[in-house]
N, C-alpha and C positions, 0 to 999 in steps of 0.2 A: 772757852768757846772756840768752835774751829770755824773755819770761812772754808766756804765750797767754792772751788775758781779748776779752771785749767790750769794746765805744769804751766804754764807759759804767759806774762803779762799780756791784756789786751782791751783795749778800749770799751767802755760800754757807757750807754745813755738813759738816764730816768729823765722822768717828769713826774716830780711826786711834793705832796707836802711837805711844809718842812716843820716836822713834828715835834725836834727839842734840837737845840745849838748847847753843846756842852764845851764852855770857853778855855777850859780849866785843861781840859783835856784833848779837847781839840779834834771833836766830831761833831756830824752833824747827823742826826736818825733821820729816814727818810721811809718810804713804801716805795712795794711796787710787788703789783699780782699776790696782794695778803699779803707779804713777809715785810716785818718790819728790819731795818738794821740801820749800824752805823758806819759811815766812809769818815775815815780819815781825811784830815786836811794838810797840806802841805805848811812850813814855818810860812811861805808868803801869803796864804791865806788867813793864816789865823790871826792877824791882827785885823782882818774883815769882818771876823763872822759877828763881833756886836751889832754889822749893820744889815744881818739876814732879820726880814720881818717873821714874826712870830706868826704861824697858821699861812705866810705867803706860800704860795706854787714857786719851784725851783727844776729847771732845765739846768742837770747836772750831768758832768759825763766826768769817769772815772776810769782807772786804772784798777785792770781785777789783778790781785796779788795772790799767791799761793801759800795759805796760811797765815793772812793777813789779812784786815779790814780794805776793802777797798779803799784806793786813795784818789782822792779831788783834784781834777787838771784844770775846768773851766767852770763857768756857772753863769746861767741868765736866769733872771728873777722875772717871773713870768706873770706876778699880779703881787701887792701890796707892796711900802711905801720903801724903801732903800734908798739910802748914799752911795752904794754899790749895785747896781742892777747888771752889771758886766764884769766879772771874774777871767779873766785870759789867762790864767796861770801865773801872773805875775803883779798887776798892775789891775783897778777897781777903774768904772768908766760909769 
């Protein structure tokens, strides 16, 4: 599967479902404008994403990669229940 991005890394924002957390591997599917896909998460994320809610809204913003999955910098959890509702790239609030 190829990913569509510019030559060049650059920040970008969804607000969309969060449609499956794949723990194992360490994405999260998400929407936006029809297209379904999956962002990358960083190693500090990934011991979080047990506590993304299933079906919750996710204010995420990522890193577009050039032949890569987008990868995850920050994340607010914008409705359903979380021990994490604040993602900073480092550190769960």
């Amino acid at each position: 599967m190829g990913w569509a991005g510019p030559a060049g890394a650059e920040e970008k924002s969804y607000y969309s479902p969060i449609i499956y957390v794949d723990k194992e591997k360490g994405f999260i599917v998400i929407s936006s404008s029809g297209a379904v896909f999956g962002v990358e998460v960083t190693p500090e994320a990934r011991q979080h994403l047990d506590k993304l809610p299933p079906s919750g809204l996710i204010d995420i913003v990522v890193e577009t990669r050039p032949d890569k999955a987008p990868l995850v910098k920050r994340w607010k959890i914008a409705s359903g229940e979380s021990s994490c509702k604040i993602f900073d790239g480092k550190t769960c609030k």
